[in-house]
N, C-alpha and C positions, 0 to 999 in steps of 0.2 A: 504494500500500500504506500502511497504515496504522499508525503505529511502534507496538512493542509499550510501550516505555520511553524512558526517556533517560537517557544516562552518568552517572552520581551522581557517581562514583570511582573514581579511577584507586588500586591499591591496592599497596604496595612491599613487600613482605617483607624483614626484614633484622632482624639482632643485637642493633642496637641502634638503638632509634625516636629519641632525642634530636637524637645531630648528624647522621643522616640528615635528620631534619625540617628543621635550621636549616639545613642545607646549600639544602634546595631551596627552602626560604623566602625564602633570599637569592637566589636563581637567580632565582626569578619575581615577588619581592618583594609575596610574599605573606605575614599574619601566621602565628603557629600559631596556631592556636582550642581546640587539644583537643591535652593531656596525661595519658597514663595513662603506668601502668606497662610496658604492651604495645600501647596505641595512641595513635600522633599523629593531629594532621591542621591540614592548612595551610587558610585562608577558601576559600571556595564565594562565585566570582565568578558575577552572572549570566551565563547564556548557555554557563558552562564549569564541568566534573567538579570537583570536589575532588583533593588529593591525599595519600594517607596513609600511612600509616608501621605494620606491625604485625609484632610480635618472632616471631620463628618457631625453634623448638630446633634447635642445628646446622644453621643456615641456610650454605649454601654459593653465595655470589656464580658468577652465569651465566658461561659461556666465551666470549670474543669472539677473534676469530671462532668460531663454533660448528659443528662440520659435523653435527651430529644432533641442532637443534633444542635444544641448551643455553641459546639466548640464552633463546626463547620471547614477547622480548617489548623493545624498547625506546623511549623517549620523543626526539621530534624537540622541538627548543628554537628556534625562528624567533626571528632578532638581526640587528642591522643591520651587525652592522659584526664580523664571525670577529674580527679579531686582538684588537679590544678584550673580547671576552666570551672568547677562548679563556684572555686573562690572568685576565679576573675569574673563571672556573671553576675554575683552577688553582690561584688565588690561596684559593679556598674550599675544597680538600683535593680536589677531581676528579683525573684522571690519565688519559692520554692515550693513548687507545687504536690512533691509526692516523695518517697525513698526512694530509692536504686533499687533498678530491678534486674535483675542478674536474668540471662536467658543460657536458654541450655546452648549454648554455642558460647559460652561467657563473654558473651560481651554488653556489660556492663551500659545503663541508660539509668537518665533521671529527666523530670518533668519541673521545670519552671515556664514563670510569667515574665514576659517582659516591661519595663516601667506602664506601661498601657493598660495591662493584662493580658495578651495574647500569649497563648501557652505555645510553650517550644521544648526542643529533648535535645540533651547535649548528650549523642548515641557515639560509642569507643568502635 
């Protein structure tokens, strides 16, 4: 089959676009490239999406756990090493959404929020 497209951007809704942006800038140690009033957006690597930041009126952060598709959506973060990214995420205004869950292949995941609330898994 023959792709219709390809992923441009990955896109966040939330309150407020500034330190959502810096948050996840420093996460993937990406710049910002684009500052508006209502839209960020962090570089456009090749090979991979963008990701951006745009203000949405009474925006209400997803429920984790969700039983009826509240989440709708969250971002896995591959890292080598849980304990040191779980301090560096935390240490950037994240917050912790669950324990480690060890999977029968051991590789090791945990569930935090981003300053927003948007849940995300930093997966080894």
């Amino acid at each position: 089959m023959t792709a219709v497209g390809s992923l441009r951007s990955i896109v966040l809704e939330c309150a407020e676009p500034a330190p959502l942006a810096e948050f996840w800038a420093a996460v993937l140690d990406r710049p910002v490239v684009q500052r508006d009033d209502d839209w960020w957006a962090l570089e456009r690597r090749p090979g991979e999406a963008r990701m951006c930041f745009q203000v949405v009126d009474a925006f209400e952060p997803p429920a984790w756990p969700g039983e009826h598709g509240e989440q709708q959506a969250h971002l896995d973060v591959e890292v080598d090493d849980l304990d040191v990214a779980k301090t560096a995420v935390l240490g950037l205004g994240a917050r912790r959404l669950g324990d480690v869950v060890e999977e029968p292949d051991d590789r090791p995941w945990q569930v935090f929020a981003d300053p927003a609330g948007h849940p995300f898994c930093l997966v080894t």
